[in-house]
C-alpha positions, 0 to 999 in steps of 0.5 A: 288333305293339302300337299305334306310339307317337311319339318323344316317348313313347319317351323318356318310358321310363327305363331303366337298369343294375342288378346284382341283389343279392339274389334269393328266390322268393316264398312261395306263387307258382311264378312270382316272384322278388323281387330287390334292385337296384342301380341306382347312386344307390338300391337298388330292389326289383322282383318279376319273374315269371321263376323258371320260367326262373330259379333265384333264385341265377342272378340275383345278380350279373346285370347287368340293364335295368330300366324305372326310371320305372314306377309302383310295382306291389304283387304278392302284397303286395310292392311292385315299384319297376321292371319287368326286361326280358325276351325271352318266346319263348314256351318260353324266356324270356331276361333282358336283360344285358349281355356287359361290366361296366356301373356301375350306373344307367348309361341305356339308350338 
């Protein structure tokens, strides 16, 4: 288990819904996607390493969470605007979605 953070630091955290877009894998890294996101108000871009996983055509259209308030990451020279979430089991890595049609940029809480 990580380190305990305090309530205040939790909600320091936005997340929100987004619907994937469009989804590619990057040139030269077996492990990336790159993805355009909808979040609502703006469309982001956020590279997530989940193409072991993932085809990038099994991501369009997924509704997903992203960390919306993370400080802009360059990988592999493309800059990612957000973090998806994920559940890393180790052998199985499962993205999180929802069952029903949310608007997108709808807060997770």
């Amino acid at each position: 288990m990580a380190e305990t953070i305090t309530y205040e630091d939790f909600c320091k955290v936005e997340m929100r819904v987004g619907v994937v877009l469009t989804a590619e894998g990057v040139l030269g890294a077996d492990k990336l996607i790159k993805m355009s996101v909808d979040l609502g108000s703006e469309k982001r871009q956020i590279v997530a390493g989940i193409r072991q996983y993932y085809a990038p055509e099994e991501m369009v259209g997924k509704i997903i969470v992203i960390v919306a308030n993370l400080q802009p990451r360059v990988i592999r020279g493309i800059e990612s605007q957000g973090m998806l979430l994920a559940a890393d089991g180790g052998q199985v890595v499962v993205v999180a979605s929802f069952e029903k049609e949310v608007a997108p940029g709808t807060p997770v809480r």
